[in-house]
N, C-alpha and C positions, 0 to 999 in steps of 0.2 A: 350876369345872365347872358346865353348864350344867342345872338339872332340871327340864323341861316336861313340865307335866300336865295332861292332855286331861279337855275337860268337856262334857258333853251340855246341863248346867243352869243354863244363865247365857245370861239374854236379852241381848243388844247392842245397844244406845242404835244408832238410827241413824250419829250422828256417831262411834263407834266402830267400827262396820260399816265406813262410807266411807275412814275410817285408817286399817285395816290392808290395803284395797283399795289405797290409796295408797302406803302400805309398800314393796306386793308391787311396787307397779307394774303392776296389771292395771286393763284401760282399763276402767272403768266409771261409771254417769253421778254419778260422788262428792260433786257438788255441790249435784246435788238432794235435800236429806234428804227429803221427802216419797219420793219415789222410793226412796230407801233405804230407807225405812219400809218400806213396802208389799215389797221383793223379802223384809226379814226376817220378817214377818207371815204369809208365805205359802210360807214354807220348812215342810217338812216335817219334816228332820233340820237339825238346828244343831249341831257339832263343835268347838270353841276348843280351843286351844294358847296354855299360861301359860308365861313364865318370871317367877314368884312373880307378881305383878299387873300386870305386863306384857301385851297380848292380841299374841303374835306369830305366830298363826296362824287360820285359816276354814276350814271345808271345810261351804258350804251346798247341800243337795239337797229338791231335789221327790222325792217318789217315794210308792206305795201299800203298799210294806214284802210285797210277796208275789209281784211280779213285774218290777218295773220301776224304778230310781232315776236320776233323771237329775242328776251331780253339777254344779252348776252354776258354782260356785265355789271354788277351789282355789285356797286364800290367802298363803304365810309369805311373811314380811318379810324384806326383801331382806337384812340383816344375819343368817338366823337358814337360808338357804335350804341347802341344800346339806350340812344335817345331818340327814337320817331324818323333818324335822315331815312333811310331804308326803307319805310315802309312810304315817307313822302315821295322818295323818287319812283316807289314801285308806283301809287295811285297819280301822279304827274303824269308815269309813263302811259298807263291806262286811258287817262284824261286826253293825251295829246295822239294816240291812236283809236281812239273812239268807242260804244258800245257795241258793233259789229263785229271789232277785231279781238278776236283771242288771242291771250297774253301767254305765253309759255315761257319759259326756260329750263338750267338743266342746273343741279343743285350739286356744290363741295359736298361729300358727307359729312362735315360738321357742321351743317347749315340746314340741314333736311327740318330738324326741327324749329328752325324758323319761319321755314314760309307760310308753315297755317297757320300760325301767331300775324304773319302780313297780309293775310285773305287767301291764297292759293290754296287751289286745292292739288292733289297728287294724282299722278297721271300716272296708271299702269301701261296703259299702251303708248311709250316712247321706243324706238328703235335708235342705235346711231352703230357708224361708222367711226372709232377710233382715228385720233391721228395719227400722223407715223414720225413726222418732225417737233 
């Protein structure tokens, strides 16, 4: 039986960042650790999911902790998915930026139908600005 335990306090080496990006299979740029660097430096909240020293889970967010958190990454391992980590790190993340702050993020299209299985609701009025790199 499997028991994962969520942690606020453990920085992740870039090149551990990019593996469990890779796990999950969410496209992001994993081969530039520099890059990796800098997205975990400038997290605001950092969330991990153990199975014993295993890192099988991320949930990294920007946010000011009083009104606004933008979850940016939403991580487990494709071997670990579809047992509860995911929606633990979403309500952790919740938990750890408060009931004043509004939880957003922005969803893969083969993920849409997950987050209101995880409590989100869907949000017509988002705008963004594409990246170019």
């Amino acid at each position: 039986m499997q028991t994962t335990t969520y942690r606020t306090d453990v920085q992740l080496t870039p090149a551990q960042f990019a593996d469990i990006l890779k796990r999950a299979e969410l496209n992001r740029p994993t081969e530039d650790l520099a890059r990796m660097a800098q997205m975990l430096s400038y997290a605001d909240l950092l969330i991990t999911a153990w199975d014993g020293d295993k890192l099988i889970g991320v949930a990294r967010s920007l946010t000011d902790f009083c009104f606004c958190c933008y979850l940016s990454d939403l991580a487990v391992d494709k071997e670990y998915q579809r047992s509860g980590i995911g929606k633990q790190l979403i309500a952790l993340t919740k938990e750890k930026v408060g009931p004043q702050t509004t939880l957003l993020l922005l969803s893969v299209p083969t993920a849409m139908s997950y987050y209101p299985k995880a409590g989100l609701d869907a949000a017509p009025n988002c705008f963004s600005i594409k990246r170019t790199e």
